[in-house]
NUZA-878284 format. One record per residue: chain; x, y, z of N, C-alpha, C, CB in turn. Coordinates in steps of 0.2 Angstrom, whole numbers. Glycine has a CB too. Example, Ala and Ser with C-alpha at 12.3 -4.5 7.8 and 13.67 -1.06 7.14 Angstrom:
<recs>
> A  66  -28  39  62  -22  39  66  -16  39  57  -22  45
> A  64  -11  35  68  -5  36  64  0  39  70  -3  29
</recs>
This chain:
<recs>
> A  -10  774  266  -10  768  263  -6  763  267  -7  768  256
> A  0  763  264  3  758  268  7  759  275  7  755  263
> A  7  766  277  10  766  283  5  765  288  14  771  284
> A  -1  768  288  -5  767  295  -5  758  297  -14  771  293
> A  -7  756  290  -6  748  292  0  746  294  -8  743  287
> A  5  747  292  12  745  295  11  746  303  18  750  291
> A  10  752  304  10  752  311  5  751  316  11  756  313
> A  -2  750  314  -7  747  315  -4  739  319  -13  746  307
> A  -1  736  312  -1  728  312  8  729  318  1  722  301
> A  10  734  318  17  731  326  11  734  331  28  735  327
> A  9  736  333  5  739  339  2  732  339  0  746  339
> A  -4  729  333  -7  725  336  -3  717  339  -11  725  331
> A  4  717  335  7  711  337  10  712  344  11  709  332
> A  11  718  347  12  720  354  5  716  357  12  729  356
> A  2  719  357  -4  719  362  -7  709  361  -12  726  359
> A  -7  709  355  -10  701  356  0  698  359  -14  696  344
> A  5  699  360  9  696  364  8  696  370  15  698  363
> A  6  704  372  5  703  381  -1  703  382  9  709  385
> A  -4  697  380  -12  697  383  -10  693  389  -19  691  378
> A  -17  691  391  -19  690  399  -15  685  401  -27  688  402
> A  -13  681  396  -8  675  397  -1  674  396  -9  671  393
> A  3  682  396  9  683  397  12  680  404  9  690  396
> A  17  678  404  21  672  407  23  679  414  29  666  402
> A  23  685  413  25  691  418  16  693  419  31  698  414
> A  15  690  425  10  697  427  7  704  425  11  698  430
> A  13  706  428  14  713  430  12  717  424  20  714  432
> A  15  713  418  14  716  411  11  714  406  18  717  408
> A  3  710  409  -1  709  406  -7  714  403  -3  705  410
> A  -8  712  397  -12  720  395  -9  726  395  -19  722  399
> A  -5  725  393  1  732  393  -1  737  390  8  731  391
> A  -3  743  390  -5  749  386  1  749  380  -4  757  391
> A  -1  748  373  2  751  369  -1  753  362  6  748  368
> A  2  761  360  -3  764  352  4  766  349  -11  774  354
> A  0  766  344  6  772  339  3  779  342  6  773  328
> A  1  782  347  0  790  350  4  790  357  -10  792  352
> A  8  795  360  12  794  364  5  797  370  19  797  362
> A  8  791  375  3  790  380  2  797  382  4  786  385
> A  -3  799  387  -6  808  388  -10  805  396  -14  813  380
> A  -13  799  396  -15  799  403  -12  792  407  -23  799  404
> A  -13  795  414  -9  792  420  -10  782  418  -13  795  428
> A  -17  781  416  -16  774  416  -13  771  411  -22  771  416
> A  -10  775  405  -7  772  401  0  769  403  -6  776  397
> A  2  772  412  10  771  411  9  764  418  16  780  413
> A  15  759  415  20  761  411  16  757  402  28  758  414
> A  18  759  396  16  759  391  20  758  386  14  763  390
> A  20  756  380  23  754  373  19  759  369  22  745  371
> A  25  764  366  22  765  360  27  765  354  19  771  361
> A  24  764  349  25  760  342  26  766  337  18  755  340
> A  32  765  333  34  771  327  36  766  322  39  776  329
> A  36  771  317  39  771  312  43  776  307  37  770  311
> A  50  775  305  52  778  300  54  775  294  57  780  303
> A  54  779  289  57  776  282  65  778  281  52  781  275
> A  67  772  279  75  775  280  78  774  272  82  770  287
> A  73  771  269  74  770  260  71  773  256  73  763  256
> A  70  773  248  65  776  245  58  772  243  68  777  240
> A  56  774  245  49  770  240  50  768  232  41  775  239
> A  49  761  231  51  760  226  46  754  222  57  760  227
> A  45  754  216  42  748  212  46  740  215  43  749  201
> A  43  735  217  46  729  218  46  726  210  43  725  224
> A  50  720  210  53  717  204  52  719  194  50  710  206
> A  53  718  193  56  720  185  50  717  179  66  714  183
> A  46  719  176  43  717  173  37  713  172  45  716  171
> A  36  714  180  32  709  180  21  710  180  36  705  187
> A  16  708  179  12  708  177  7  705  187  14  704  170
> A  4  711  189  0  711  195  -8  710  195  2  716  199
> A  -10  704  196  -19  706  196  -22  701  199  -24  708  189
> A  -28  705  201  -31  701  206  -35  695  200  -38  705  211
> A  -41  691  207  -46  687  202  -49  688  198  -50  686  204
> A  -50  696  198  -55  697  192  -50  700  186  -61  702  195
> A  -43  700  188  -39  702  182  -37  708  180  -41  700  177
> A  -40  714  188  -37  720  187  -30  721  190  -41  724  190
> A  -25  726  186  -19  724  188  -16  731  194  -13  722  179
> A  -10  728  197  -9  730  201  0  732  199  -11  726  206
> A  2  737  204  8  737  205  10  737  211  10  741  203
> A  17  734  213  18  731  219  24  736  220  21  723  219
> A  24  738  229  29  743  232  35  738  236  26  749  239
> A  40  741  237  41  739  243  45  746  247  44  733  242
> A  46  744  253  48  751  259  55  747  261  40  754  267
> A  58  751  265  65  747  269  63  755  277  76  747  262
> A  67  751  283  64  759  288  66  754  292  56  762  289
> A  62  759  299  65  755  308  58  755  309  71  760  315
> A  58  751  315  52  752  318  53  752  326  48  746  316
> A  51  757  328  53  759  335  50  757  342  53  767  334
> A  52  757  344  47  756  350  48  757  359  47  749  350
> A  44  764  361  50  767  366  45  765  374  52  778  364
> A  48  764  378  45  759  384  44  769  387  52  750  390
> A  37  769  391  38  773  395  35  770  403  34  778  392
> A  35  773  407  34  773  415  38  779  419  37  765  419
> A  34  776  424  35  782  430  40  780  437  26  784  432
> A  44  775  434  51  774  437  54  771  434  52  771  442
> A  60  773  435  67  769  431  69  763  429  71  770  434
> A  63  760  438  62  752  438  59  747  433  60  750  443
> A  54  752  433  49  749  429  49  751  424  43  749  431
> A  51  754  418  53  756  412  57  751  412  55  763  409
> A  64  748  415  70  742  414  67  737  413  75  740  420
> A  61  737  420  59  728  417  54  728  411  53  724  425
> A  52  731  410  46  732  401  51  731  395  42  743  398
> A  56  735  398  61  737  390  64  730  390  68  744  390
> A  65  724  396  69  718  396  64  714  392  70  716  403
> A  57  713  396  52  710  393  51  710  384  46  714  396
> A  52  716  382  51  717  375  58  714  373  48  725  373
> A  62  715  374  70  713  371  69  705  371  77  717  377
> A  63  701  378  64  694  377  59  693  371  62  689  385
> A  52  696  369  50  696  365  52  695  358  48  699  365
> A  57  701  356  60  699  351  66  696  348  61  702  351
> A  70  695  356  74  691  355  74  683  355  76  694  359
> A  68  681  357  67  675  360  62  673  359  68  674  364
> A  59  676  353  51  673  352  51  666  347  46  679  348
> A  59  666  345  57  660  338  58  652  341  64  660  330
> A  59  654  351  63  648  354  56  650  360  74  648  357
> A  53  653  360  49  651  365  39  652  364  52  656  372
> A  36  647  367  29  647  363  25  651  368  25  639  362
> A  30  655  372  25  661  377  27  667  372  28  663  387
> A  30  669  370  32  674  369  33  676  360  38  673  372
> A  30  671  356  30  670  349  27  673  345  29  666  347
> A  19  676  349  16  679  344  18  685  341  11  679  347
> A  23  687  342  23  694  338  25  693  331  27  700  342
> A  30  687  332  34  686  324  27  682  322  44  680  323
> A  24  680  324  19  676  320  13  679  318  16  670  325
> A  13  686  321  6  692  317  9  694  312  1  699  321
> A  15  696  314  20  701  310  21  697  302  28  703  315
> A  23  689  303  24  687  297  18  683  292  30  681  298
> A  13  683  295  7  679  294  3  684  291  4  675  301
> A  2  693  292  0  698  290  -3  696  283  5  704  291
> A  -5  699  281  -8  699  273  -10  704  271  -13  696  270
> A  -9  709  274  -10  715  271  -5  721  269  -13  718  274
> A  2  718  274  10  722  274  14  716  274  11  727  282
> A  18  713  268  23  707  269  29  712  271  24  701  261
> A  29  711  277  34  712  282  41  708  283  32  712  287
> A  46  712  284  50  705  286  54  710  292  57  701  279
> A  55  709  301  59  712  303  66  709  304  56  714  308
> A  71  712  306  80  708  306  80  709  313  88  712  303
> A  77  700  315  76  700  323  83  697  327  69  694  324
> A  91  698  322  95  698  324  101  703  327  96  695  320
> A  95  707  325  100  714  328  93  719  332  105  720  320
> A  96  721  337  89  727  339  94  731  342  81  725  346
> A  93  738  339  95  744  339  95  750  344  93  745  333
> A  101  750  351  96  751  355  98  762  354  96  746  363
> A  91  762  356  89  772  355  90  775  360  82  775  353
> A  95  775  365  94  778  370  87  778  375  96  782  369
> A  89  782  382  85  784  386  84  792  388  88  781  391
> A  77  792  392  77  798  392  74  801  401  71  799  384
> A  73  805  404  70  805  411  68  813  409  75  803  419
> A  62  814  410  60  821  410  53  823  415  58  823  402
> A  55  829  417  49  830  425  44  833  421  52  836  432
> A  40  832  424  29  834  423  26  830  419  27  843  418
> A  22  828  419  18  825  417  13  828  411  16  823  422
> A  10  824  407  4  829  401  -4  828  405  4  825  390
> A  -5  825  413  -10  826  416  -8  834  421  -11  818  420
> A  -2  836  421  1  840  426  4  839  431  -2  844  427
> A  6  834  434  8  832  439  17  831  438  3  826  440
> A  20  833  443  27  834  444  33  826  443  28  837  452
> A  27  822  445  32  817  441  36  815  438  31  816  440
> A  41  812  438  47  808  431  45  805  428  52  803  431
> A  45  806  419  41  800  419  48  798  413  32  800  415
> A  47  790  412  57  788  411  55  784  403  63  780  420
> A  60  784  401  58  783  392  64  782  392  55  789  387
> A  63  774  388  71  771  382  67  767  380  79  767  386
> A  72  766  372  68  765  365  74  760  362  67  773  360
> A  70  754  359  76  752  352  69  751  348  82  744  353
> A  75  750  341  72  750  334  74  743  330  75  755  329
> A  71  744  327  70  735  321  70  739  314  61  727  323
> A  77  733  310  76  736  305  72  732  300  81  739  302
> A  68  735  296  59  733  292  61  732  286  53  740  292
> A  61  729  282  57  728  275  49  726  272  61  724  273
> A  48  727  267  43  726  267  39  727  259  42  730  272
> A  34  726  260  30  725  251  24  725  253  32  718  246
> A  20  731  249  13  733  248  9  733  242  11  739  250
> A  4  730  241  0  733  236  -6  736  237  0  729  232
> A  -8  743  232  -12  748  232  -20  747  228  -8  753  230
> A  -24  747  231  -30  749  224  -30  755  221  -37  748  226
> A  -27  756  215  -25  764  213  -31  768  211  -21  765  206
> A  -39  764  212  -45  766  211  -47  770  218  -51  759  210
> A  -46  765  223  -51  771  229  -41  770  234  -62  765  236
> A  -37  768  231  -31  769  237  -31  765  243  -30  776  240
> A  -36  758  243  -34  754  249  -29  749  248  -40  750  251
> A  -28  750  253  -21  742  254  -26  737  251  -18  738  263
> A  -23  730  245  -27  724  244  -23  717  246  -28  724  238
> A  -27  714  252  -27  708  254  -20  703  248  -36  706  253
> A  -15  703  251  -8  700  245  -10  691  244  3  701  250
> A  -16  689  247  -18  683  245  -22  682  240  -20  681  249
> A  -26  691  237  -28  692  230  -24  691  227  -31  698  227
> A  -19  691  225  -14  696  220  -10  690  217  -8  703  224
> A  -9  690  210  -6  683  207  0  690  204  -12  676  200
> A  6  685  205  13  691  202  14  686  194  24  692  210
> A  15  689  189  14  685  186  23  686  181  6  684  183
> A  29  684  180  34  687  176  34  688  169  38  685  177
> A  39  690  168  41  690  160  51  689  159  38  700  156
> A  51  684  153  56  682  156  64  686  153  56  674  156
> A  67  689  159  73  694  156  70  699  157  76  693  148
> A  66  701  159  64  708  157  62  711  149  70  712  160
> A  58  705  148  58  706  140  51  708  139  60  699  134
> A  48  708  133  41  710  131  38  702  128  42  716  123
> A  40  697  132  39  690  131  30  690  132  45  685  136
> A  29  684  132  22  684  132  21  681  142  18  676  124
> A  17  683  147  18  681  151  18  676  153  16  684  153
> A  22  671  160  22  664  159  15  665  165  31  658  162
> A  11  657  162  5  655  165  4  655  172  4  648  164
> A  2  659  177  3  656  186  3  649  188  -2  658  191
> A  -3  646  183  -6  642  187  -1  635  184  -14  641  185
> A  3  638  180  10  630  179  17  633  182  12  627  166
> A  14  637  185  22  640  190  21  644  196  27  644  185
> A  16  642  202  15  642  205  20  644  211  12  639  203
> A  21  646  216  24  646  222  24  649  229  28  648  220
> A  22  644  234  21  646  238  24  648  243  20  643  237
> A  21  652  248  20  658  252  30  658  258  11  657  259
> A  33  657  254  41  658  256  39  664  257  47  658  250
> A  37  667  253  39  674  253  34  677  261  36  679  245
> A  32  676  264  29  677  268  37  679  274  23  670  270
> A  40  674  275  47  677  276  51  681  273  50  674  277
> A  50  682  267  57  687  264  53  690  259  65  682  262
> A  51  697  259  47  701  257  51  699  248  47  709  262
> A  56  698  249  60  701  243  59  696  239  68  703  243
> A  58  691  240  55  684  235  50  684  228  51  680  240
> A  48  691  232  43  696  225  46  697  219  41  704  225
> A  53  698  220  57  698  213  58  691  209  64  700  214
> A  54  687  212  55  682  207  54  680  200  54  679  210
> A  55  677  196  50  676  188  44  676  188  51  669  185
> A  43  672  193  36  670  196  32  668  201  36  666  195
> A  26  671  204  25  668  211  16  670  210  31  672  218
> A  17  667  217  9  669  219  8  669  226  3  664  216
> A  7  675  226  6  675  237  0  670  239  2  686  243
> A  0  667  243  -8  663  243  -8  662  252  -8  653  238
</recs>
């Protein structure tokens, strides 16, 4: 359910950052999966993880989930890291990838080369994500000899993490993730057995697109 797409959507926001128009050459079309690279052309490479570091849990208090047609839903949300460990086959070139990605993150809300990743990641509609693009967590380094083609080579690895929040909803019929621009959240007020308030006279728009947790509100509608 919701984790393959979670990491589906940061791989994909890697790769649409370092398309053919990345402002560094060198690291144009950069190899990156959530599968830890195995052949030579992968390196050097980005690969994409994920951990859960909270519980899975129901998001907000009473409130009333359904689509167009008025089937109802219940809303998750997750809290985790999202990892991301630079590999190559020199020291040098794992420094300059892992710099690259650190200006990514670090500097994607001030520069229009470098933006697309907060812009797939928060624009998603299928994982309302929020990463803390104020802190990046770094995971150490790693150098280990042979290769998984067989060859005697180094190949060099260092990693940081971003910590994740986030909110899914499920189709409990066949278990697909559903599109959060279906989904009208509708409240009740206090957490009471009140009668539910109308969407369409309290309406609210896509804030939450930045801050996953906005779901808790009285009222809303992702659109």
């Amino acid at each position: 359910m919701y984790l393959t797409h979670l990491k589906a959507m940061v791989r994909v926001a890697v790769i649409n950052t370092f398309d053919d128009q990345y402002p560094v050459e060198k690291f144009r079309k950069v190899w990156c999966s959530v599968e830890y690279p195995i052949q030579q052309q992968n390196y050097p490479g980005i690969w994409v993880d994920y951990d859960d570091a909270k519980p899975l849990e129901v998001a907000g208090i009473s409130h009333v989930e359904t689509d167009e047609e008025g089937r109802p839903f219940t809303r998750w949300k997750f809290g985790g890291h999202a990892t991301f460990t630079v590999v190559a086959l020199s020291s040098l070139e794992r420094d300059m990838l892992y710099d690259e990605l650190v200006r990514v993150i670090a500097f994607g809300r001030q520069s229009t080369l470098t933006y697309r990743f907060r812009q797939y990641v928060q624009g998603n509609d299928l994982i309302a994500c929020n990463f803390d693009f104020d802190t990046i967590q770094p995971g150490g380094n790693a150098a280990m000899s042979g290769t998984p083609w067989g060859s005697d080579e180094v190949i060099y690895e260092k990693s940081f993490s971003l910590q994740a929040i986030g909110e899914f909803v499920v189709d409990p019929e066949d278990g697909e993730i559903v599109p959060l621009s279906k989904i009208i959240v509708t409240g009740r007020t206090g957490g009471t057995e009140d009668e539910p308030v109308n969407p369409q006279t309290a309406e609210i728009t896509q804030n939450a697109s930045d801050d996953p947790s906005f779901a808790n509100a009285d009222v809303g509608q992702w659109i």
